[in-house]
DRENLO-324142 format. One record per atom (N, C-alpha, C): residue number from 1; atom name; x, y, z. Coordinates in steps of 0.05 Angstrom, whole numbers. Example, Ala and Ser with C-alpha at 12.3 -4.5 7.8 and 13.67 -1.06 7.14 Angstrom:
BEGIN
nr|atom|east|north|up
1|N|264|-114|156
1|CA|246|-90|156
1|C|264|-66|156
2|N|257|-45|142
2|CA|273|-21|143
2|C|258|1|157
***
This chain:
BEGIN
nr|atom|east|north|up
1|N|86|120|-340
1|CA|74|94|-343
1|C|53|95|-364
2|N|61|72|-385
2|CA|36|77|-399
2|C|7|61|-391
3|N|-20|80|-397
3|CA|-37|61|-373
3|C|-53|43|-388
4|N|-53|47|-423
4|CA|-67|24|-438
4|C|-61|1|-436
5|N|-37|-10|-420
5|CA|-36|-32|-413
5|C|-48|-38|-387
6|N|-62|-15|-371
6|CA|-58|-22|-338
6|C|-83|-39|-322
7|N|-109|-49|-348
7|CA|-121|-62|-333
7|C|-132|-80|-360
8|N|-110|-98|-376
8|CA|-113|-111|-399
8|C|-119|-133|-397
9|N|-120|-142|-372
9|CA|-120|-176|-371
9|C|-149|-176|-385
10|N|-149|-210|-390
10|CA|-174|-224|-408
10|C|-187|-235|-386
11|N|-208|-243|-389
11|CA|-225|-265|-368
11|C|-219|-292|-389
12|N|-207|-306|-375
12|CA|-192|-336|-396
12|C|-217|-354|-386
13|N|-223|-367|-412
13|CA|-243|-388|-424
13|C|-238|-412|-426
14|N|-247|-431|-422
14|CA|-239|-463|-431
14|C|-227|-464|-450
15|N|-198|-473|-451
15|CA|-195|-470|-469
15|C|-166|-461|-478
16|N|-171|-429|-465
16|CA|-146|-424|-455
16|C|-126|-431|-440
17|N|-102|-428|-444
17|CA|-82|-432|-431
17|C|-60|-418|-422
18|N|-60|-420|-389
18|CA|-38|-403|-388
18|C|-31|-417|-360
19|N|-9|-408|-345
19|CA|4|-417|-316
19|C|0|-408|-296
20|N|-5|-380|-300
20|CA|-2|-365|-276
20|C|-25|-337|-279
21|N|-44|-332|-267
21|CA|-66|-305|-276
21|C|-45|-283|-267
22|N|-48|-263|-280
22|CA|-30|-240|-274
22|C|-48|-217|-258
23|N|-36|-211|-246
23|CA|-48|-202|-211
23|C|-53|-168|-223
24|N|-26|-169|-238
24|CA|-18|-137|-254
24|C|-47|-123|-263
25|N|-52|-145|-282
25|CA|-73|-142|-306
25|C|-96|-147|-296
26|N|-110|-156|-268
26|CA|-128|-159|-267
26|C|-138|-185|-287
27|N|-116|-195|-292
27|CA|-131|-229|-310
27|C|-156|-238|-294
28|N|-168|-256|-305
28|CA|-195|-271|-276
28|C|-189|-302|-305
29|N|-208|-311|-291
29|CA|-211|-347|-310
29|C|-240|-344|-305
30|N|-258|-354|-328
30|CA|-291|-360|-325
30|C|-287|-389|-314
31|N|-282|-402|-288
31|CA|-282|-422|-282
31|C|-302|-433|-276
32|N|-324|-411|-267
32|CA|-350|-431|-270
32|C|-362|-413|-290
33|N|-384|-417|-306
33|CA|-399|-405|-316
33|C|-415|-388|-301
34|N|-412|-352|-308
34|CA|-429|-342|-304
34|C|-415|-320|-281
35|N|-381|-338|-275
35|CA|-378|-324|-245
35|C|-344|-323|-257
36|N|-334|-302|-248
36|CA|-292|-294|-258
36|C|-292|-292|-229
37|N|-263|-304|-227
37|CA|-240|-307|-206
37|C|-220|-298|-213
38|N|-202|-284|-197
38|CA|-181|-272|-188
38|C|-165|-286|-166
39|N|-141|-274|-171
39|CA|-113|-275|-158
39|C|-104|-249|-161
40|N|-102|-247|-137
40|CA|-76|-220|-130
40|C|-53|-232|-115
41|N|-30|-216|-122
41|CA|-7|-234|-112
41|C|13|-202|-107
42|N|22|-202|-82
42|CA|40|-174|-78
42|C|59|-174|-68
43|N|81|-155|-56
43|CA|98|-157|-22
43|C|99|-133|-17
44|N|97|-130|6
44|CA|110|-108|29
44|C|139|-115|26
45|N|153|-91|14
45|CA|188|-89|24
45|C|198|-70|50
46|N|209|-94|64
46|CA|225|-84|93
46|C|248|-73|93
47|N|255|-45|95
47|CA|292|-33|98
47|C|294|-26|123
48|N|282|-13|136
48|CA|283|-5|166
48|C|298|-11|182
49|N|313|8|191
49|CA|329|-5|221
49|C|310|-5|246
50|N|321|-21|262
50|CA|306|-12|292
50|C|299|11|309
51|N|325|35|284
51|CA|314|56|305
51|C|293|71|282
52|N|285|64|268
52|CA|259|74|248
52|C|231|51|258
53|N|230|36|273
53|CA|214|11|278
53|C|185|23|291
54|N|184|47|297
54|CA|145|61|301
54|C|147|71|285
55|N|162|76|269
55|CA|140|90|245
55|C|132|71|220
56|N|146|35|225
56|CA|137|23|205
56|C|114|-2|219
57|N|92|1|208
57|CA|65|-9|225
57|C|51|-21|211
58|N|46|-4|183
58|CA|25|-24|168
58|C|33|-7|138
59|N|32|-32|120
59|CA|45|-22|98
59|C|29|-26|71
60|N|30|-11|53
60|CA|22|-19|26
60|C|34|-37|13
61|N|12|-56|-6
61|CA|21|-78|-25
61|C|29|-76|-53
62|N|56|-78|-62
62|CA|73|-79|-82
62|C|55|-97|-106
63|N|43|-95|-128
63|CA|36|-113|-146
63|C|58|-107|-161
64|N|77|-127|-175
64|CA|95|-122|-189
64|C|91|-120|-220
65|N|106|-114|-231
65|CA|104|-95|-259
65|C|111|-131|-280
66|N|103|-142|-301
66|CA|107|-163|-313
66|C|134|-154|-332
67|N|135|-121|-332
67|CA|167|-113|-346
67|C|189|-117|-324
68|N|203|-132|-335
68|CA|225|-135|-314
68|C|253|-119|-330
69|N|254|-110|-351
69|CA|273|-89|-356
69|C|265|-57|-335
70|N|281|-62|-319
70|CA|272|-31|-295
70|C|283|-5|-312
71|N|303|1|-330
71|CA|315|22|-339
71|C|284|33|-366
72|N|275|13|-374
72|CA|258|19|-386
72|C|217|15|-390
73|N|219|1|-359
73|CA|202|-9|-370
73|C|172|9|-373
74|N|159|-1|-384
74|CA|128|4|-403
74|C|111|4|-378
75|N|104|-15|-366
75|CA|89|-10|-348
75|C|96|-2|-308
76|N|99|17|-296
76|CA|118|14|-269
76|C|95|-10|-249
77|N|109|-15|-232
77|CA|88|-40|-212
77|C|65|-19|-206
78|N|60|-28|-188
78|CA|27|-21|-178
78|C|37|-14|-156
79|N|30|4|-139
79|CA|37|9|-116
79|C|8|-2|-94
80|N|-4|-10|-103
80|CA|-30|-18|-79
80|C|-44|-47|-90
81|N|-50|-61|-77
81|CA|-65|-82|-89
81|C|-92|-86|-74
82|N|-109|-77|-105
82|CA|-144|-76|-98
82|C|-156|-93|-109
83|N|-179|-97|-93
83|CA|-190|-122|-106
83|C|-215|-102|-120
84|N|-222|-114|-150
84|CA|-242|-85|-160
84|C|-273|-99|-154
85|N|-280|-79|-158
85|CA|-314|-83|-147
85|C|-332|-65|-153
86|N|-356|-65|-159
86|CA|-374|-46|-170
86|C|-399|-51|-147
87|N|-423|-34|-146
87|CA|-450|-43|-135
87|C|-461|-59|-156
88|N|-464|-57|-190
88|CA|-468|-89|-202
88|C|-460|-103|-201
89|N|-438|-108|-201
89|CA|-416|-129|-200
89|C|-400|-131|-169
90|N|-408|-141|-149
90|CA|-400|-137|-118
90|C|-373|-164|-123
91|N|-348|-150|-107
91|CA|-332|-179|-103
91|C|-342|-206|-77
92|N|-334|-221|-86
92|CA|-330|-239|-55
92|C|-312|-243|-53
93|N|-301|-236|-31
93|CA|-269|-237|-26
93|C|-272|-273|-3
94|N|-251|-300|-21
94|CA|-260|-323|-4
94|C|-235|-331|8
95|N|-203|-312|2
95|CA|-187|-325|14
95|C|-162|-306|16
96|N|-150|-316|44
96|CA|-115|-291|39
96|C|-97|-312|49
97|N|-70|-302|37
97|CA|-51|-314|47
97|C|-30|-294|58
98|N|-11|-298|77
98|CA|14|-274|74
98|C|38|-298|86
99|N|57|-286|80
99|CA|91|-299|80
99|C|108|-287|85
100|N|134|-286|104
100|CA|154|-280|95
100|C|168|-289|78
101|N|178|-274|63
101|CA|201|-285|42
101|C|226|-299|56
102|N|228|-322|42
102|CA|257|-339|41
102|C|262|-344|15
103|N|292|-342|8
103|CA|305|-356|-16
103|C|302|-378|-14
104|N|293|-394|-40
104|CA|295|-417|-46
104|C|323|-418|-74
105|N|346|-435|-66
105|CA|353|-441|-35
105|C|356|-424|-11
106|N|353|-433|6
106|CA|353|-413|34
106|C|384|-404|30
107|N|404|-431|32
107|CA|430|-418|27
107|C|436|-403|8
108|N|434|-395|-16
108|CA|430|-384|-33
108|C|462|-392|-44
109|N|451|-386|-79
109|CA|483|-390|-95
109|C|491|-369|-104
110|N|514|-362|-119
110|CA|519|-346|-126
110|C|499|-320|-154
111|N|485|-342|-161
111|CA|470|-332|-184
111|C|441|-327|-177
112|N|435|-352|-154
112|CA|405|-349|-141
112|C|401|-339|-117
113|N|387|-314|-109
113|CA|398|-289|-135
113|C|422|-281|-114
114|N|426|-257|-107
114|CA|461|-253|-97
114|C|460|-261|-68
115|N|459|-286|-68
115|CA|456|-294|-32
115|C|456|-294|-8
116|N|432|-290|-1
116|CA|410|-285|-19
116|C|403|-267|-12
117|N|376|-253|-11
117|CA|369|-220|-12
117|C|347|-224|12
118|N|328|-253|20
118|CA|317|-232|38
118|C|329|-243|67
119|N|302|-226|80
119|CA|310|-215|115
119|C|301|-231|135
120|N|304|-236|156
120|CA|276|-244|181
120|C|270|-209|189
121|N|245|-214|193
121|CA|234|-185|210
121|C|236|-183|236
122|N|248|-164|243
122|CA|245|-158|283
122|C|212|-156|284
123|N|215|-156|304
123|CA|178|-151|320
123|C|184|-158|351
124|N|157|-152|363
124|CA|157|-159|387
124|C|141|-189|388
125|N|154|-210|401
125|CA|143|-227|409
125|C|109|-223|416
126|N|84|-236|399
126|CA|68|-240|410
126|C|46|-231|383
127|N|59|-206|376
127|CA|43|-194|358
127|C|42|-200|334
128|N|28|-185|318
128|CA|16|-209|291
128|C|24|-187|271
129|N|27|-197|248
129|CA|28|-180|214
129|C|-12|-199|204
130|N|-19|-174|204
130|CA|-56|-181|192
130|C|-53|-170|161
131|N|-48|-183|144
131|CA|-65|-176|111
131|C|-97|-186|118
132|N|-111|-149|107
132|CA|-135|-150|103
132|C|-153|-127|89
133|N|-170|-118|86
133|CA|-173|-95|77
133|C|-178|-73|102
134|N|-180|-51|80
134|CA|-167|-22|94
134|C|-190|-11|94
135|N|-186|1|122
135|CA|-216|21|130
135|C|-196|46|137
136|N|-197|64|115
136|CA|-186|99|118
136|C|-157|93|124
137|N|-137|80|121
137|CA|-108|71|135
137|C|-111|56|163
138|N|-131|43|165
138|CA|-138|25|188
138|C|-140|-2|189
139|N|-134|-17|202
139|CA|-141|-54|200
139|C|-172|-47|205
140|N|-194|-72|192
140|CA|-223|-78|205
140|C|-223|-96|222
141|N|-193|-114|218
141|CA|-193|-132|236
141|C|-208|-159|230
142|N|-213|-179|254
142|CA|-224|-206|251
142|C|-229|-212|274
143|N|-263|-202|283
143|CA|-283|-206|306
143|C|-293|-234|316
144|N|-286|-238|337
144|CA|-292|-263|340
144|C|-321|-269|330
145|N|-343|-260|334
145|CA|-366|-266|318
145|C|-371|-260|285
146|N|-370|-283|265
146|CA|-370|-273|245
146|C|-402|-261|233
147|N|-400|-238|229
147|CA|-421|-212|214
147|C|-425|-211|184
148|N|-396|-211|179
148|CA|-394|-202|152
148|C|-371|-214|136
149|N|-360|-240|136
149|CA|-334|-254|134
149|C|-307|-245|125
150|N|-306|-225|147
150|CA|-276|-215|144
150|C|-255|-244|153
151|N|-269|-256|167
151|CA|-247|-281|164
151|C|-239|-303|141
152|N|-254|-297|118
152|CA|-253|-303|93
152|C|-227|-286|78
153|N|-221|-260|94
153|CA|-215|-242|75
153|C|-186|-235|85
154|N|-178|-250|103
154|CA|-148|-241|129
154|C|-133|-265|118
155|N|-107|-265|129
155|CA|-89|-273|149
155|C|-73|-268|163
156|N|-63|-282|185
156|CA|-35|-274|202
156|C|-19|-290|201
157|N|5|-271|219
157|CA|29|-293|233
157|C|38|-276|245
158|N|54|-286|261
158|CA|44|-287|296
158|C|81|-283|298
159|N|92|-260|318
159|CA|121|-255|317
159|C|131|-280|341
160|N|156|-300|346
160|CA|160|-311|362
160|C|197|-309|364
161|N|198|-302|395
161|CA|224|-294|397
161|C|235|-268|385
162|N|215|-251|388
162|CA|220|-226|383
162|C|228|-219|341
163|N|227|-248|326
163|CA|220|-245|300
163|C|196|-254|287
164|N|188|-245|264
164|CA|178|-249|241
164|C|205|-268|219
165|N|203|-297|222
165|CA|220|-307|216
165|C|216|-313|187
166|N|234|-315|170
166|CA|236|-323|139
166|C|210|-349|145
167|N|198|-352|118
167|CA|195|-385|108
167|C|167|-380|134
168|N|162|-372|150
168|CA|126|-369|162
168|C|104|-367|156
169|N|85|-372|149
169|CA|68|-372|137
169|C|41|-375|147
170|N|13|-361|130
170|CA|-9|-378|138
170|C|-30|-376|126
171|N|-41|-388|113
171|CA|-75|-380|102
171|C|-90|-371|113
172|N|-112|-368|96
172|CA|-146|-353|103
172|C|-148|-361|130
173|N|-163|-344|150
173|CA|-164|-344|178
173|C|-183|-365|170
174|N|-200|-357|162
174|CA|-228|-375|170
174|C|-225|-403|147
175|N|-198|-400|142
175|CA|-195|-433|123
175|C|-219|-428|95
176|N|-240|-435|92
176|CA|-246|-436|71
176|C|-281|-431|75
177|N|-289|-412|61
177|CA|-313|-403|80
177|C|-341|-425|68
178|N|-345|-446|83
178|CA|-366|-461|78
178|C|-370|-474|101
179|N|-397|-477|103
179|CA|-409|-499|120
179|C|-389|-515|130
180|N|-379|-531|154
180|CA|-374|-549|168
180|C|-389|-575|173
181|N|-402|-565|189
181|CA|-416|-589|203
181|C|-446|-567|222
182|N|-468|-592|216
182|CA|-500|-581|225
182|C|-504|-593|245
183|N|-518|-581|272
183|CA|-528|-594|295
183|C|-553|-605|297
184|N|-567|-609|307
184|CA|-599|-628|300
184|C|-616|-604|305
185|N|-604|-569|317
185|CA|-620|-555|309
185|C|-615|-527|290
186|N|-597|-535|279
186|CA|-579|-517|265
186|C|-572|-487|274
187|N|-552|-490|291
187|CA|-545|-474|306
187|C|-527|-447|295
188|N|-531|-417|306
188|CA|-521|-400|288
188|C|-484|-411|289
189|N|-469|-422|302
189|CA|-450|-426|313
189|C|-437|-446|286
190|N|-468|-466|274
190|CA|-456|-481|247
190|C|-445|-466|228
191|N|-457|-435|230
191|CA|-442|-422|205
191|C|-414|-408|211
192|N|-415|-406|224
192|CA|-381|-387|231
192|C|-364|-391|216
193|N|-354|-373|205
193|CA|-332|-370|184
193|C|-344|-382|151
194|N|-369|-383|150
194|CA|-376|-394|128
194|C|-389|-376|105
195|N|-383|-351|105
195|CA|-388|-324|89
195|C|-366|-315|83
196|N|-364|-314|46
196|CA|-351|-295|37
196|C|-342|-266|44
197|N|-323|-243|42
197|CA|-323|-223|51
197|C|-338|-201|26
198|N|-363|-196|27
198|CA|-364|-174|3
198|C|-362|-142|2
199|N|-349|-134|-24
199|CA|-348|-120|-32
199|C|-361|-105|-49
200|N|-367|-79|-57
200|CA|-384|-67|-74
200|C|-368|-36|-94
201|N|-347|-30|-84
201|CA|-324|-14|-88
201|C|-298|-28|-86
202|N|-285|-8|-99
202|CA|-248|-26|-108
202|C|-244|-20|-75
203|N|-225|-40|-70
203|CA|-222|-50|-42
203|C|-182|-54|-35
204|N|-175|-34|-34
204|CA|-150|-36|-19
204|C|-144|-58|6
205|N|-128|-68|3
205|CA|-112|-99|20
205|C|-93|-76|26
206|N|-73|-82|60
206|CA|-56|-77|69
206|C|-51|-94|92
207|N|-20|-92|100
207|CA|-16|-109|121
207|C|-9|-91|138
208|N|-19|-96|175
208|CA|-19|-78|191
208|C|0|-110|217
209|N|11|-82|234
209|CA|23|-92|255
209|C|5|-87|273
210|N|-9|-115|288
210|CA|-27|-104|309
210|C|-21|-122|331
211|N|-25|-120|355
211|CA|-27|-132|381
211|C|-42|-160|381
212|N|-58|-159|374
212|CA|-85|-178|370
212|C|-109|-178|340
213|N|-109|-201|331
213|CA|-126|-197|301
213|C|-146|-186|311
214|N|-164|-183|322
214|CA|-194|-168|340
214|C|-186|-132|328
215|N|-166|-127|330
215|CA|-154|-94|341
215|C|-160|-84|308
216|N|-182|-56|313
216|CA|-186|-40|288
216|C|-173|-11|290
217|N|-158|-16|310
217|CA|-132|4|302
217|C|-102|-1|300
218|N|-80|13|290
218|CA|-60|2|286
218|C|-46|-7|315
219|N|-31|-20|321
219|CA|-28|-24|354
219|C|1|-30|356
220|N|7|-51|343
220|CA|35|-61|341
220|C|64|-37|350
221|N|76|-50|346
221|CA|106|-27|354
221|C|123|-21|328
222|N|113|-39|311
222|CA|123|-36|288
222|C|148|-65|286
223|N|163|-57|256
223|CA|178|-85|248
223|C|204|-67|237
224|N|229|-88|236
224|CA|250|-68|225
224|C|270|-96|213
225|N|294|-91|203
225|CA|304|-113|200
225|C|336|-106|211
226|N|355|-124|215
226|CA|382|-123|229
226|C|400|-99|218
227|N|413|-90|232
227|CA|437|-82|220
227|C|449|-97|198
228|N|455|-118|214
228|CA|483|-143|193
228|C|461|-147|175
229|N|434|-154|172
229|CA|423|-154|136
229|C|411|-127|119
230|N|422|-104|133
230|CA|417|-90|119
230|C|445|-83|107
231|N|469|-88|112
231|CA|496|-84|110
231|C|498|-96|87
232|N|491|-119|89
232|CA|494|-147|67
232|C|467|-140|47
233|N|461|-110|53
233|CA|438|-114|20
233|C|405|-124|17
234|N|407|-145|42
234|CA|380|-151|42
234|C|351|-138|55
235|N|328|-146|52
235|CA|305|-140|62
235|C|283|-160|65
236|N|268|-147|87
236|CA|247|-165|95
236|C|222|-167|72
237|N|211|-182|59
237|CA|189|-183|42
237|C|178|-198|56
238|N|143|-184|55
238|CA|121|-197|67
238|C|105|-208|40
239|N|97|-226|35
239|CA|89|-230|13
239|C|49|-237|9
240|N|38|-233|-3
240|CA|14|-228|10
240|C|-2|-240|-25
241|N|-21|-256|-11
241|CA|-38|-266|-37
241|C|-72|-261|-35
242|N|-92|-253|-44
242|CA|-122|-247|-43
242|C|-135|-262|-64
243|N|-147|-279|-61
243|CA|-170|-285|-81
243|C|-192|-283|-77
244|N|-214|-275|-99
244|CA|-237|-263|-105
244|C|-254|-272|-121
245|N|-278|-274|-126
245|CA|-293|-266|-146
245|C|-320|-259|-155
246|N|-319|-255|-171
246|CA|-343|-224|-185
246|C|-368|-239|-204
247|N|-390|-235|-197
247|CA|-406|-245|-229
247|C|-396|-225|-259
248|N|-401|-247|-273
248|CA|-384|-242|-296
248|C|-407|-221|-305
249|N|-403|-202|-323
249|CA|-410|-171|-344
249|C|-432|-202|-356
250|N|-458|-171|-357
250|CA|-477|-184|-367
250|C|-487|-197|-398
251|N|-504|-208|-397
251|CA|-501|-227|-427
251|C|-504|-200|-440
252|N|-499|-194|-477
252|CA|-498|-175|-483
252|C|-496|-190|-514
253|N|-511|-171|-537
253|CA|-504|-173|-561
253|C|-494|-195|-574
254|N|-469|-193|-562
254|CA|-446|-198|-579
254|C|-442|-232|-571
255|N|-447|-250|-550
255|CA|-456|-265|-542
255|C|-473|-277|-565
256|N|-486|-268|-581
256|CA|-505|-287|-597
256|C|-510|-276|-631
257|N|-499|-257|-640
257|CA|-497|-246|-658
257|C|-484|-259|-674
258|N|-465|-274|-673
258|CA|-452|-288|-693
258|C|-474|-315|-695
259|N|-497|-319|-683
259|CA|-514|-348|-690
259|C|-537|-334|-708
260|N|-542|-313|-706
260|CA|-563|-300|-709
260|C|-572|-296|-749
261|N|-582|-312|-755
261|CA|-585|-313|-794
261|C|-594|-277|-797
262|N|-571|-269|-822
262|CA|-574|-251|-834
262|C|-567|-238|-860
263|N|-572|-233|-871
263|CA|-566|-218|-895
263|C|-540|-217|-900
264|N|-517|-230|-917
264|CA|-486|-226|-922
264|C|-482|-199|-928
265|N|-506|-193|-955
265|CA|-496|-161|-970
265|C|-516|-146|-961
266|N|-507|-113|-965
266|CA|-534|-99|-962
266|C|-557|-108|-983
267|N|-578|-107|-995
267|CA|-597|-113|-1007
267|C|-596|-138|-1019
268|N|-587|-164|-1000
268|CA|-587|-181|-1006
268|C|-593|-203|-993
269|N|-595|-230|-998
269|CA|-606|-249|-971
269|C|-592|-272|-977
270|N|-604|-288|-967
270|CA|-580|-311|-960
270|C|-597|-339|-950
271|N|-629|-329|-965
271|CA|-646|-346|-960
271|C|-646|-375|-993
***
């Protein structure tokens, strides 16, 4: 892999244009002044049969490679998706999403793509797939009292009828971390869920099979996918999204150097 491309993204300016931030590159947008945002975008791939289903629990996030020639390509995917962070520069982590994958079309055609490729996931009825960050190969989970807004920083979905069904979905636990609504004595209870999750070190996301979002150990029984769709080629994709963001790198030089009156030549002026 070559790695001078591996953390090239720009922080995009008014101005710029583009569709989509690349999760690869670490892109961000200066969307407010003073402060860069992020998107991370990944999946967990499912092959597993049922009789491999405890040893698959909680999995690492796929950031995919923007080379889509695989025989050659320049950069390989990412095998983990971190959100980066420094002690100057601390993240706030304000939102997650996770999915199973469905083809769009669900029926799939011949060309989109070989119809189609993904899975539903087995599970046990009850239990949840948690994207969140990783403590040593561990969930931290999401405490009913919020401390530190890991519910800014999660989501689930919840197995029913013994699947993890295509097309499920769900956002940020804690929806969107801000104020609600104040009581006439402003009660600690007004803030709940209203804290970013921060960071101060690059911060590994994974999705864990647990019993209950509360649980900061792995718990679940694990996930697998059918015989008949593994026959037919396909797999379960969990698909998993994080957004963030960082105060932007400090003012510096170069910021004001081009306003700055000076001399064109050496021993010369311009007065």
């Amino acid at each position: 892999m070559a790695t001078y491309k591996s953390d090239s993204g720009a922080i995009l300016t008014p101005g710029n244009q583009i569709n989509k931030l690349s999760a690869f590159n670490h892109e961000g947008v200066l969307g407010w002044p003073g402060i860069e945002l992020f998107e991370q975008v990944g999946y967990a791939k499912v092959t597993n049969l049922s009789a491999a289903q405890a040893s698959n629990k909680s999995f690492s996030i796929t950031v995919p490679s923007p080379d889509r020639r695989v025989s050659d390509r320049v950069r390989d995917d990412r095998t983990s998706l971190v959100v980066k962070a420094s002690s100057d520069r601390p993240a706030y982590v304000y939102g997650a999403s996770i999915a199973i994958a469905q083809d769009v079309p669900s029926g799939g055609l011949p060309s989109f793509p070989a119809s189609p490729i993904t899975a539903d996931l087995g599970g046990t009825t009850g239990e949840i797939l948690l994207l969140g960050p990783d403590n040593a190969g561990a969930p931290l989970g999401v405490p009913s009292s919020q401390l530190n807004g890991l519910a800014a920083a999660s989501s689930s979905i919840t197995a029913a009828n013994s699947l993890f069904s295509q097309g499920s979905a769900d956002t940020t636990t804690g929806d969107f971390p801000a104020w609600t609504s104040v009581t006439s004595t402003i009660a600690a209870g007004d803030a709940a869920n209203s804290m970013m999750y921060k960071v101060t070190a690059d911060t590994t996301f994974k999705v864990y099979n647990l019993n209950a979002i509360a649980n900061t150990t792995i718990t679940g029984d694990g996930v697998f996918i059918s015989q008949a769709d593994s026959d037919a080629g396909k797999a379960g994709y969990i698909v998993c999204r994080v957004n963030y963001l960082r105060p932007a790198a400090a003012v510096s030089w170069s910021d004001v150097s081009s306003f700055v009156d000076f001399a064109s030549q050496v021993g010369g002026t311009d007065s």
